[in-house]
N, C-alpha and C positions, 0 to 999 in steps of 0.2 A: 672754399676757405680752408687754411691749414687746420688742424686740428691742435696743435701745439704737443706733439708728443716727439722725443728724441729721438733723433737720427740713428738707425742701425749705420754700420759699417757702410756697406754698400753705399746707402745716400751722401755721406758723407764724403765719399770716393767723388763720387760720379759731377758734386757739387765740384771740388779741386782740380776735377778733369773740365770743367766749363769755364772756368775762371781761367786755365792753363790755355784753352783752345780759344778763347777770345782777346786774350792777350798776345794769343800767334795771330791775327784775322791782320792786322796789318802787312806780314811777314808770309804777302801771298807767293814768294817765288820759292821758300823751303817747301818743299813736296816727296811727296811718296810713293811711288809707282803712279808719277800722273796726277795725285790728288794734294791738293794743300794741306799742309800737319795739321794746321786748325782743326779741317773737317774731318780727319781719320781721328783724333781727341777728342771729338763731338761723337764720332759714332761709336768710338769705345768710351764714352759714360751715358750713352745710351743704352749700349747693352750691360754696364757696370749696376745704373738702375733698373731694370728690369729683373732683376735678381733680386731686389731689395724688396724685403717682406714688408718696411714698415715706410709704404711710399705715402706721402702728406696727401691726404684729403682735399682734394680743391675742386673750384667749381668747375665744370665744362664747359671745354671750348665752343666758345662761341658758335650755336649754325653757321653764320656766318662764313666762319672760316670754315669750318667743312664745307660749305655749300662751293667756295672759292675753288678749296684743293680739286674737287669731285671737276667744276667746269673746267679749270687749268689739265685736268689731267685729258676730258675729250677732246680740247680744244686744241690739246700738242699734238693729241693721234692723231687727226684731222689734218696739222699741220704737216705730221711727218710721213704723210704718202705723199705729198706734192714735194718732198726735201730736196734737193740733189744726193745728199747722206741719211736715208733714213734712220739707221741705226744710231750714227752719231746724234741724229736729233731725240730720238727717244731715249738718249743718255741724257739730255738735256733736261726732259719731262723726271724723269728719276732723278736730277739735280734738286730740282723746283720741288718736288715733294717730299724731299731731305728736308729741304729749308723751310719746307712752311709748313710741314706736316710734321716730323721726326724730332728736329732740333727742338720747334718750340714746344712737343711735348715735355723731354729732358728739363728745359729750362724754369718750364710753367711749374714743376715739379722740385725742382731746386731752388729756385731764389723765390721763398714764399713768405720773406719777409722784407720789408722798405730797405734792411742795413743789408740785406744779404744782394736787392739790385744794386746801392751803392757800389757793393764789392765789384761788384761784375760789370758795373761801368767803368770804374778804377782801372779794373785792370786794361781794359781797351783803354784807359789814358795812358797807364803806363807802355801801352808797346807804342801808343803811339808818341808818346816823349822817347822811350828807346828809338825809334824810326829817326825822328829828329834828331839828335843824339849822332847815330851813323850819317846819317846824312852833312853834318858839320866836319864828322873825320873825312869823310867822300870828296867833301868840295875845300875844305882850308889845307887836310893833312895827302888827300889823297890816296889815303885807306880804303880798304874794306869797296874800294870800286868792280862792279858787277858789270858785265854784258848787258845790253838793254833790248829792245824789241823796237829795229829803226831809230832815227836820230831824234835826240832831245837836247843839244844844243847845249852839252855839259849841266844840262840840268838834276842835281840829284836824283837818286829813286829810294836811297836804302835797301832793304831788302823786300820788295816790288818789281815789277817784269816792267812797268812805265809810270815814268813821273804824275802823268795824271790819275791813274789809280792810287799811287800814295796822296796823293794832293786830297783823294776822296776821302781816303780815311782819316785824315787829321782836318778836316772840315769837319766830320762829324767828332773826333776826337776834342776838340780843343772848344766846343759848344759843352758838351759831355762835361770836361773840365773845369771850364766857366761855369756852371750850374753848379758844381758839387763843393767849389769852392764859394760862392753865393751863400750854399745852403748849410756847409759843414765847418768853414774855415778853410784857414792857409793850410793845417794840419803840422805838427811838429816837426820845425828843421824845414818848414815853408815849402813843404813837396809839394803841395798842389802850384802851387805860384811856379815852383821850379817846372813842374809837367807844361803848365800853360803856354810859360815861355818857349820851352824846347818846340815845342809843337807848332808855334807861330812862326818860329824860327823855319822850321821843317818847312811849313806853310811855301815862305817865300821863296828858300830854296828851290821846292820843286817845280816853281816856278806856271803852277796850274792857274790859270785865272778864274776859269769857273769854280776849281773850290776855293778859291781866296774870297770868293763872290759869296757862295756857299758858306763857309765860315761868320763870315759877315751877316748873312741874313739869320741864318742860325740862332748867332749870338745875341740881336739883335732883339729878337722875337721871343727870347729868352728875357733879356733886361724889361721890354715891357711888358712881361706877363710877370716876374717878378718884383713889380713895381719900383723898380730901382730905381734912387736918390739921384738925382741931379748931378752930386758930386760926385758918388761912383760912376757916374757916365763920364764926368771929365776926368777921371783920375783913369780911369778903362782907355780912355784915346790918349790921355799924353804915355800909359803904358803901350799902346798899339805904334805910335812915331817913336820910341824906343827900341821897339824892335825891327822896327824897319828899319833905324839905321843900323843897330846891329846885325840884322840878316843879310843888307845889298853891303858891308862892309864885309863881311863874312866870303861872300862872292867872288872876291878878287878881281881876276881877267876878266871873270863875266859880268861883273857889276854892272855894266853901261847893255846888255844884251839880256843880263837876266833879271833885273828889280822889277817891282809889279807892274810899274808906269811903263817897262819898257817891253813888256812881255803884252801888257794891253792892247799896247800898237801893234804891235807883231799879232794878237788876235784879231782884232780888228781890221788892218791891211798896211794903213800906213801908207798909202800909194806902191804897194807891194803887189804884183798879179798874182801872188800865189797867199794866203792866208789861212788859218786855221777855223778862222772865223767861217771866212766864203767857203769850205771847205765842209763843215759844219752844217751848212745851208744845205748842200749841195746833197748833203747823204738825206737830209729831211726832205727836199724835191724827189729825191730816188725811190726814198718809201712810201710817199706817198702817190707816186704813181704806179708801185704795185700793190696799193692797198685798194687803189680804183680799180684794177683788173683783176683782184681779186680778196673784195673786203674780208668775204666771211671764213674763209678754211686756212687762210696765211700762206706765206712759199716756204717752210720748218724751219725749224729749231736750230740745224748744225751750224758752223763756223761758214761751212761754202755758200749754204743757201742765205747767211747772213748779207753777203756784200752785194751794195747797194749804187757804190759809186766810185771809181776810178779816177786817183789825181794827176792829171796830164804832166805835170811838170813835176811831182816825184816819181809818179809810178808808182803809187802805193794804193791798194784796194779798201776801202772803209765801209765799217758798217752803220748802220744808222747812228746818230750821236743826239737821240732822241727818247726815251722811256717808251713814253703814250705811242708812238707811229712805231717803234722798234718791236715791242712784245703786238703790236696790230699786226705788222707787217710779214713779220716771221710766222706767230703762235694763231691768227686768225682772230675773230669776233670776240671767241668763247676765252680764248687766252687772255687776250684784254680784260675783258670781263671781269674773272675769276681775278687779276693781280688787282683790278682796282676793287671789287669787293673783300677782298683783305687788305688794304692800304685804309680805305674807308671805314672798316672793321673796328684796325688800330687807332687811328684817330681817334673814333670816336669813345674809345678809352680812356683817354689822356687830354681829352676834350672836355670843356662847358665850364660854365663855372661852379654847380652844383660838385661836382668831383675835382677839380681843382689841388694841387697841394704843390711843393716847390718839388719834389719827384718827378710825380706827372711833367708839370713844367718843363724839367731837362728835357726827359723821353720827346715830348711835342715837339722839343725845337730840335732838339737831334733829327727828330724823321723831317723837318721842314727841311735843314742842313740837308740831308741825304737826296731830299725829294727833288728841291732846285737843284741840285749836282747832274742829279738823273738824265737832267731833260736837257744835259749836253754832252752825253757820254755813252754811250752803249752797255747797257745794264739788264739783265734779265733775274740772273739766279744767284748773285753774288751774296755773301753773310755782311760783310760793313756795310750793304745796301738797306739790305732787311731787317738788323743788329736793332734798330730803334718802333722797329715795327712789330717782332717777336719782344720785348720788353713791354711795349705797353700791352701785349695780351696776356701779360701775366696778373694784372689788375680785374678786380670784381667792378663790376658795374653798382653792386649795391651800394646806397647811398652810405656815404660816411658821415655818423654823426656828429654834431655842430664843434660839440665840444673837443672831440678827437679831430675834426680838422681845424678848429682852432691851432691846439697843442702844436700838428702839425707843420702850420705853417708858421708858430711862432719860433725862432731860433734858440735855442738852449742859453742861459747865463752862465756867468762865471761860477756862482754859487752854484748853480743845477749839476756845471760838470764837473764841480770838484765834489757832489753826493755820489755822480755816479761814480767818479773816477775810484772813491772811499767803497761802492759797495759793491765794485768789481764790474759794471756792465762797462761796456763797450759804445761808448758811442762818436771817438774818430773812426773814419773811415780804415777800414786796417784790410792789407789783400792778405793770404798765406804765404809767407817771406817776406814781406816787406812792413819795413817801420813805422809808426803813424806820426 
């Protein structure tokens, strides 16, 4: 638990530098010798804290999650003698322990109050409303258009290497979103509503179905753990058939090739012999018949040993487009193991209804959002994967008393925020530079 004593310099850094680099996690294609800015901003306020004399008291990490890192880390070794790129694969083990070891120290150490994770989801709304945002100049004005990785069928990406990686992050964006505005308001000058839109907008643009799929459940799971009104449910859909017609009006030429309904078909086949969908399938047949020849050590970690399946009629090589058979497949028994005993970890943080709050709440459906995404995409070590699953282990398992999760989950009055507004606290959500 924090101790409540003020931040030296140092923490204070190191907080601006996490808020800075999660607000880049959508904007995976800016890099730096090879690496995403995000993650070189993460590991420079990890070494910014590690200087800081007056680092916050908090409980420890879960066994758990140590228990997780310890078996992910044998169970890549193991993987990466059978690699085709050994060394690439053990860059991959070094990724994975950035992520689930490194980062969420920094973070678990920084956001060690309820307002301070707001912040820090905020800002992953606002890149991903920035994402959305370019993504509108990319496809109406024809700005700021980037090279892509293979064809996407004039489907946005922003600043993303493939529309369906953007698509992942404002799946869990626009969940994130929905919750903070549930829990905090529209926020002044209606930025959250404005973030939501941008971001659903983004959604169809890029044209992903799995996360439009993702988004949906997400939010979903969000409304009924939130107990939401009947009428905000139907005031939530004729808001959802507002943007859709404003997103496939937005599309242009593509309208008729890229709105959800037409992107659906084109996933599923359509009487099409080539499909994304049967495609999809096909990398999940591939792994799983080298998880039968060889369940327990994996065939590694790297990029080469990744591919799984070959598509006759583009010629393009894919890797698994599965979570659970992907990290089996590649990382072996132990590697599976280890990601689902920290997946399970987080859960069960932000789980039950004893611990319970409209916070919690977000976090759970954001990692839901992420989780369904997962198990159609090729995922290992990525932060927008993990972003909701390092967040809820910053939470104590000790019970929170009746009273204080009362408070909690009751929503502030108008009279409550004009005391606090009169005796200085803070309670719109506010990032550093921007307005609440």
């Amino acid at each position: 638990m924090p101790t409540g004593k003020p931040d030296d310099i140092m923490t204070a850094w190191s907080r601006r530098l996490v808020y800075a680099g999660i607000f880049l996690i959508p904007f995976t294609r800016i890099r730096g010798g090879g690496i995403q800015v995000s993650d070189l901003i993460f590991v420079i306020a990890i070494i910014v804290l590690a200087f800081s004399k007056k680092r916050a008291k908090i409980e420890p990490m879960a066994v758990a999650w140590h228990f997780a890192v310890f078996i992910i880390v044998i169970g890549g070794i193991g993987a990466s003698v059978n690699a085709i790129s050994p060394s690439a694969s053990i860059l991959v083990i070094a990724r994975m322990v950035f992520v689930i070891l490194f980062w969420p120290w920094v973070i678990r150490h920084v956001l060690v109050e309820e307002r301070l994770k707001h912040q820090a989801m905020y800002a992953f709304v606002l890149g991903c409303a920035v994402s959305g945002a370019v993504e509108v100049l990319q496809t109406k004005f024809h700005v700021l258009i980037l090279p892509v990785v293979g064809s996407t069928t004039g489907r946005a990406t922003a600043f993303t290497i493939q529309p369906n990686e953007l698509g992942a992050c404002l799946a869990l964006g626009i969940t994130f979103a929905v919750g903070l505005t549930l829990q905090l308001g529209v926020g002044r000058y209606f930025h959250r509503i404005v973030s939501v839109v941008l971001i659903a907008i983004g959604l169809i643009l890029s044209g992903s179905v799995s996360s439009m799929f993702a988004a949906l459940a997400g939010c979903l799971v969000l409304l009924i753990r939130r107990r939401v009104s009947l009428r905000t449910v139907l005031v939530t859909l004729v808001a959802i058939v507002v943007v859709y017609m404003g997103g496939t009006s937005l599309l242009g030429s593509n309208s008729k090739s890229l709105n959800p309904i037409a992107r659906f078909e084109q996933t599923v086949g359509n009487g099409q012999s080539s499909n994304t969908g049967s495609a999809r399938i096909s990398t999940d047949k591939g792994a799983w018949h080298g998880i039968v020849d060889d369940p327990v050590f994996g065939h590694g970690l790297d990029q080469t040993s990744s591919i799984v399946y070959w598509d006759p009629y583009l010629g393009v090589p894919y890797q698994t487009h599965n979570f659970i058979l992907m990290i089996w497949y590649q990382g072996g028994l132990l590697f599976l193991l280890g990601c689902l005993v920290a997946i399970i970890s987080a859960f069960r943080r932000v789980s039950g209804v004893r611990r319970r709050d409209p916070t919690r709440d977000i976090i759970f459906s954001g990692a839901i959002a992420s989780l369904i995404y997962s198990m159609t995409a090729p995922v290992i070590f990525q932060t927008w994967f993990w972003l909701p699953f390092v967040l809820a282990m910053t939470y104590s398992l000790t019970r929170t008393p009746p009273q204080a999760q009362r408070s909690a989950e009751r929503p502030a009055s108008a009279g409550d925020r004009h005391v606090n507004a009169r005796s200085g606290r803070v309670t719109a959500l506010s990032v550093p530079g921007s307005g609440s």
